[in-house]
Wavefront OBJ file of the C-alpha trace (Angstrom):
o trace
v -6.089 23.871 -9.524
v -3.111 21.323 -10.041
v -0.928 24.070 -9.647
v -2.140 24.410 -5.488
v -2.059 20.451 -5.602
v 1.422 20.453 -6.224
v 2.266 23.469 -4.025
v 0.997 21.742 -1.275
v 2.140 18.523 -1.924
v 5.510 19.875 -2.458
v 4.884 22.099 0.904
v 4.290 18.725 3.219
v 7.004 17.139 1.694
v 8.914 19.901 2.813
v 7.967 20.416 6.576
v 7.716 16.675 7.164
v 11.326 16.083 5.557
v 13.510 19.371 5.764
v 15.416 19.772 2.932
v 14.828 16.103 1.606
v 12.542 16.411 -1.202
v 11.942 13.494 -3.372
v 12.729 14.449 -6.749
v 10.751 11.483 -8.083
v 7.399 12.696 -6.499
v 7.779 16.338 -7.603
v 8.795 14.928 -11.694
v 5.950 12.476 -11.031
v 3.271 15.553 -10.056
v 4.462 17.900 -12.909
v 4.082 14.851 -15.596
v 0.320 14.712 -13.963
v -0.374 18.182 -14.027
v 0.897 18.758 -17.758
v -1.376 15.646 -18.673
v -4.393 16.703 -16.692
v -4.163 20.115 -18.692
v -4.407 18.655 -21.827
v -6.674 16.078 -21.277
v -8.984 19.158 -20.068
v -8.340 21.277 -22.773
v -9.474 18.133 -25.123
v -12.480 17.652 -23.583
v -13.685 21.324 -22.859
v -12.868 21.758 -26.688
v -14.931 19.871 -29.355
v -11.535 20.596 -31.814
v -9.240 18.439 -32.385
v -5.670 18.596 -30.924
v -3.007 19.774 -32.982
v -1.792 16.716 -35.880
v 1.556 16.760 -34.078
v 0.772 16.156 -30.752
v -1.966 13.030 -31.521
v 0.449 11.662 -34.259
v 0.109 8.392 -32.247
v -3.020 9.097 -29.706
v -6.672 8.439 -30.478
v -9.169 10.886 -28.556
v -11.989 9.020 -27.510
v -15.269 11.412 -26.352
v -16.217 11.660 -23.264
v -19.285 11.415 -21.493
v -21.366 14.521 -19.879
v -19.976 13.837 -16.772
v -16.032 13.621 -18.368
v -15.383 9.783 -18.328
v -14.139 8.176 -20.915
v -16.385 6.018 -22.838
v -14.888 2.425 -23.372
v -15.387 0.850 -26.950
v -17.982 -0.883 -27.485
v -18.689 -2.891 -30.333
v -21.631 -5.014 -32.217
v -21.541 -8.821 -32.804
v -19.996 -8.180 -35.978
v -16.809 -5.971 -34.924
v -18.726 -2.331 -35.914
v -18.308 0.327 -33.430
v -21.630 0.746 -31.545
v -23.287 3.878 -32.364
v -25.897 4.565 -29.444
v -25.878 6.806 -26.244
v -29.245 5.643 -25.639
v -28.899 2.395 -24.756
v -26.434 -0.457 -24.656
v -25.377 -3.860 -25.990
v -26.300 -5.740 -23.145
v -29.805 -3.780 -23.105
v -31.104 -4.825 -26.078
v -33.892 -8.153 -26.199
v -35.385 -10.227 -28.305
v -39.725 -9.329 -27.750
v -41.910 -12.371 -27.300
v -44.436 -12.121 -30.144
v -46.458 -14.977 -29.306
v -47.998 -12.911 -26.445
v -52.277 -13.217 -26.508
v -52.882 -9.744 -28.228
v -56.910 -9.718 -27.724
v -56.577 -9.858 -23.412
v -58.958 -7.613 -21.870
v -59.247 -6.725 -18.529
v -63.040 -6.611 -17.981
v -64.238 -3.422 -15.464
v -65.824 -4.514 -12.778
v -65.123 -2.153 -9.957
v -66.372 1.703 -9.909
v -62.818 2.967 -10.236
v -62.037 0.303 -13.325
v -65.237 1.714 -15.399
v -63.995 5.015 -14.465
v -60.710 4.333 -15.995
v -61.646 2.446 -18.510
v -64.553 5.043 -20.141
v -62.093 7.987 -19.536
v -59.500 5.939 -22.058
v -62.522 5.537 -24.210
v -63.531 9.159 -24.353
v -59.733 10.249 -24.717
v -59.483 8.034 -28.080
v -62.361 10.512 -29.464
v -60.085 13.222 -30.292
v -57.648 11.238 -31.574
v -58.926 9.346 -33.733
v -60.945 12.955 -35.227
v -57.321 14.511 -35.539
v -55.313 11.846 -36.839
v -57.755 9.471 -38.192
v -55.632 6.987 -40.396
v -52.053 8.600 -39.781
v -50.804 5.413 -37.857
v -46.998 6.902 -38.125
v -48.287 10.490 -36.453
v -50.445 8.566 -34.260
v -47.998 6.488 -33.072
v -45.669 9.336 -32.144
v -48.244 11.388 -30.096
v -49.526 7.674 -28.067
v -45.412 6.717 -27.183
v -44.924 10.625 -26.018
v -47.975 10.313 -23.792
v -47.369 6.323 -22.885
v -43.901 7.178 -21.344
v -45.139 9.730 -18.890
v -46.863 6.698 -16.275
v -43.941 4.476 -16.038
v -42.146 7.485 -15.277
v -44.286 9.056 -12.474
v -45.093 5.594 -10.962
v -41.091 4.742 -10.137
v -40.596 8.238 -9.212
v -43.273 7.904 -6.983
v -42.591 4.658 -5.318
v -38.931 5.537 -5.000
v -39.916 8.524 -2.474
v -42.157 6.084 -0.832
v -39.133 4.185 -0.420
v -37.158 6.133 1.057
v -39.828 7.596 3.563
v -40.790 4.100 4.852
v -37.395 3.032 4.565
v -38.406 0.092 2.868
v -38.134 -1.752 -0.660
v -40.102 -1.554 -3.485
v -40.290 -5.011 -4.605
v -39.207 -4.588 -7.791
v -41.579 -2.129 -8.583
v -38.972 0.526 -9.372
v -36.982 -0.423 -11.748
v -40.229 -2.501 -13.393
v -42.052 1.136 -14.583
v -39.023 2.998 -14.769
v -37.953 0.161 -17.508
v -41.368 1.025 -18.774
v -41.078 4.391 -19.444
v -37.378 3.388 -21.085
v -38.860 0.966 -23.506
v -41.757 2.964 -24.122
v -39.220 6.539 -24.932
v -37.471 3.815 -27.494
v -40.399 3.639 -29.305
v -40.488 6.586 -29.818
v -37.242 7.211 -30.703
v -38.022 4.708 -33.405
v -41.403 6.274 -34.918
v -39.312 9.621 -34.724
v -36.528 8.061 -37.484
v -40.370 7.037 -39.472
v -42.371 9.973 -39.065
v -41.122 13.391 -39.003
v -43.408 15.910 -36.832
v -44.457 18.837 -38.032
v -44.138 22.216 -35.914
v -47.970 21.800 -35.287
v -47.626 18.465 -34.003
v -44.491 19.318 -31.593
v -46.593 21.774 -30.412
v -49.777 19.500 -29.433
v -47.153 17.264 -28.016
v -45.985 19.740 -25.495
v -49.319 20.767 -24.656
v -50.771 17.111 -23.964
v -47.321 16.088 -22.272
v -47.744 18.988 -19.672
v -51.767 17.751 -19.084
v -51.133 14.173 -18.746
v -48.111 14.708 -16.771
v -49.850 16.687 -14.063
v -53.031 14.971 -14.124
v -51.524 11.320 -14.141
v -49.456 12.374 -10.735
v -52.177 13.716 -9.120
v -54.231 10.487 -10.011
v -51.322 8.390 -8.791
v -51.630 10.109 -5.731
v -54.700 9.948 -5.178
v -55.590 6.206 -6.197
v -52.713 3.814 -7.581
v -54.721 1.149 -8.423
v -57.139 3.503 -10.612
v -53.972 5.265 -12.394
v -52.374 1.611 -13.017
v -55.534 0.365 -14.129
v -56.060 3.538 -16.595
v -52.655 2.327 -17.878
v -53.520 -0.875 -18.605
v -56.220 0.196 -20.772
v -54.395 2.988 -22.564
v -52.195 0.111 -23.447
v -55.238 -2.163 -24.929
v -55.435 0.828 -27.434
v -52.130 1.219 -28.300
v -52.256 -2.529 -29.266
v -55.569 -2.380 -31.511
v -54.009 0.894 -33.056
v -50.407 -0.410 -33.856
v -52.546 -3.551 -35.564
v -54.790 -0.750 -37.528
v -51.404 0.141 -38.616
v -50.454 -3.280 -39.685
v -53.755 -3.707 -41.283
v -52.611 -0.372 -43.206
v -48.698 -1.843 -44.086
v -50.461 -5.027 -45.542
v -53.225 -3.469 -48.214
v -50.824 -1.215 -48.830
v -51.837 2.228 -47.861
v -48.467 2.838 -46.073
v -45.140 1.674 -47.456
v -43.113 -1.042 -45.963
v -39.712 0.632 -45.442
v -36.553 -0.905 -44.468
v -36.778 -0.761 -40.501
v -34.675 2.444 -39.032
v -30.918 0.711 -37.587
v -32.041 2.099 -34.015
v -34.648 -0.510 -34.054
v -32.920 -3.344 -35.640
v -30.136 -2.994 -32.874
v -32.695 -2.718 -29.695
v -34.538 -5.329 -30.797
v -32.434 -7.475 -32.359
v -33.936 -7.691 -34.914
v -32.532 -9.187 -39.061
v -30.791 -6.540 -41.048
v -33.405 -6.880 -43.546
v -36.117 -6.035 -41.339
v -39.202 -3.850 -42.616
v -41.422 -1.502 -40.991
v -43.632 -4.390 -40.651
v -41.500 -5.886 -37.742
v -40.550 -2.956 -36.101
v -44.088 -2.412 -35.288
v -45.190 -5.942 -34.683
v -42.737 -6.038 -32.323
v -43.618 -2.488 -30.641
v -47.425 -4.220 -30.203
v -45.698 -7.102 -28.042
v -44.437 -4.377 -26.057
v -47.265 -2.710 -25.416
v -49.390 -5.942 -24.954
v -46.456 -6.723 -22.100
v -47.344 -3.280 -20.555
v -51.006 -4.145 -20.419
v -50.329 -7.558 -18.527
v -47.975 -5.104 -16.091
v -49.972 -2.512 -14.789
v -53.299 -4.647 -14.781
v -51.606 -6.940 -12.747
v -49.681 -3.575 -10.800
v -53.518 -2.808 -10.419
v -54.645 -5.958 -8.651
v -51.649 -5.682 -6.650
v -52.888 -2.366 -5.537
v -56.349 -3.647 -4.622
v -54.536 -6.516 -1.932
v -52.065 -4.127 -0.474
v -55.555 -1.409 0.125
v -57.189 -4.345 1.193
v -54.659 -5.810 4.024
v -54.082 -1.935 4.781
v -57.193 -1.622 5.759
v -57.254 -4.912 7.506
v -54.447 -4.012 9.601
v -55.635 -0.575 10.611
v -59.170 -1.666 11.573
v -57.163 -4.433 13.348
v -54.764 -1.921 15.389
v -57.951 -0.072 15.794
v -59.691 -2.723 17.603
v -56.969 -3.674 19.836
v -56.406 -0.059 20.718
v -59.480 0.546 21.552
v -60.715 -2.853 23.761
v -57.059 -2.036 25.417
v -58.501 1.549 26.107
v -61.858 0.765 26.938
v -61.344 -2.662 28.873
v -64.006 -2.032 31.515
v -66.503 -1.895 28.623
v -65.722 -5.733 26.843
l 1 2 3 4 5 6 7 8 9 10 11 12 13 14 15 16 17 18 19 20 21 22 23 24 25 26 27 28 29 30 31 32 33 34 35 36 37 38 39 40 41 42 43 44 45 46 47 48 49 50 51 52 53 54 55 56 57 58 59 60 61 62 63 64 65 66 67 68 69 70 71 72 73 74 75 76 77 78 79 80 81 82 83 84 85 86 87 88 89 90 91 92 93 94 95 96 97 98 99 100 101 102 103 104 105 106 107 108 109 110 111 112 113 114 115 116 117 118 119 120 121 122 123 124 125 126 127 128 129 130 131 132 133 134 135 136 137 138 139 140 141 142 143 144 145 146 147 148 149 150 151 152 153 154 155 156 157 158 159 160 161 162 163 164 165 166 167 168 169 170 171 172 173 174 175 176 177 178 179 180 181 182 183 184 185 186 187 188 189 190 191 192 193 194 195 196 197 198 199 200 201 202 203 204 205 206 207 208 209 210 211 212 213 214 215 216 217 218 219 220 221 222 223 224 225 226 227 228 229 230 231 232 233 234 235 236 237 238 239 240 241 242 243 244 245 246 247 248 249 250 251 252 253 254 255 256 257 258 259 260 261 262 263 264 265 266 267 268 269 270 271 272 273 274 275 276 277 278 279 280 281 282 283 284 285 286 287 288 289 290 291 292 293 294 295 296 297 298 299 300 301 302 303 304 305 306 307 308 309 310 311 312 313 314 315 316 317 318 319 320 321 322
């Protein structure tokens, strides 16, 4: 390919000037080209270069899409070791947040919600019973999917209606981010069996379907669902806390993926990983209960609006009659 660059390059030079072709420019596109062809060789390769031709060069990975990463370092001068997620995406959780909140269900489509949460927590709790690590893994794989289909969502409403989301984007889509980092975490805990990968993939594809469907169909009854899933996850991640503190599961040194998204101490346990997981998912709640509400106005002045335009439409219509 840099071969035809040059040719062509060389070609216009050529016809535009006659016989006066810069030497410069022709030097300066072979030096390219022999670069370019070594810098690709690098980084379709995952060898290293020969010893003497990096005697003095440090080859830096690149990215899927072939840019060079820049270095990036902690607070204490060590190289940063995630692809997941950055420096500057990391927080601190607010653990103060009121953990026993509950959205009370007053509407048809809130009991709905909230008894088909209920009656989902049936077969987990007869499968895993008190395996808070397993338990954990199979909630985050299932807790991800909403944040996920929501922003999706809303982004093609966006661009149909050519108009902005509010927020509302980036809000579940940052969701679904925090809520695959959990389980990135309970993954370096817990290590799944073949049985459970398999009972993952099968509830994934449900959920995933059903959820979009549900979205579809009723936002404020799939946000609302949400919000209640997330009460759960909060009462079981304090089960599992319950568990840490008598004892009945060991309080490990927390995995370094978690220390470095949540900032937390070096000498953080398992214990504070997961408290601070529970603030999470007691944020969540508070988000899609109050993405819920949201969804009740906006139905509400929708329908406001259209029985308005009706009106108008009609007594402009049907003038004789008024």
């Amino acid at each position: 390919m840099n071969h035809i660059v040059a040719r062509q390059v060389m070609r216009g030079l050529s016809m535009s000037n006659g016989a006066k072709c810069n030497s410069y420019v022709l030097c300066s596109v072979t030096r390219i080209e022999k670069w370019d062809q070594s810098r690709f060789g690098r980084m379709m390769s995952t060898e290293s270069a020969p010893a003497e031709e990096n005697k003095n060069e440090v080859v830096v990975s690149t990215s899927y899409w072939g840019i060079h990463r820049p270095k990036i370092t902690r607070k204490d001068g060590t190289p940063w070791p995630w692809n997941c997620f950055m420096p500057w995406e990391t927080y601190h959780t607010d653990t103060s947040i009121d953990l026993s909140k509950h959205h009370v269900p007053k509407t048809f489509a809130d009991i709905v919600a909230y008894r088909t949460v209920k009656l989902l927590r049936i077969p987990t709790d007869i499968f895993f019973q008190r395996r808070y690590g397993c338990r954990a893994m199979m909630l985050e794989t299932v807790a991800a999917v909403p944040g996920l289909v929501g922003g999706m969502l809303l982004h093609l409403r966006s661009l149909r209606k050519f108009e902005h989301s509010g927020g509302w984007i980036k809000a579940l889509l940052e969701e679904a981010e925090n809520e695959r980092m959990h389980l990135m975490t309970m993954v370096e805990l817990v290590k799944p069996k073949w049985y459970e990968r398999l009972l993952v993939l099968t509830v994934q594809g449900v959920f995933f379907n059903a959820f979009f469907v549900l979205y579809l169909l009723s936002p404020k009854m799939a946000h609302r669902a949400v919000g209640y899933l997330e009460e759960e996850a909060v009462h079981s991640y304090t089960e599992f806390l319950k568990d840490i503190d008598s004892g009945a599961i060991e309080n490990v040194p927390a995995p370094a993926i978690a220390i470095d998204y949540w900032n937390l101490p070096k000498d953080a346990t398992l214990k504070d990983v997961i408290t601070v997981i529970r603030a999470d998912e007691a944020h969540h709640r508070d988000v899609n209960h109050f993405a819920s509400e949201r969804q009740s106005i906006l139905a509400v002045s929708g329908l406001t609006y259209w029985t308005l335009a009706v009106f108008i439409l009609g007594k402009a219509k049907y003038r004789k009659y008024f």
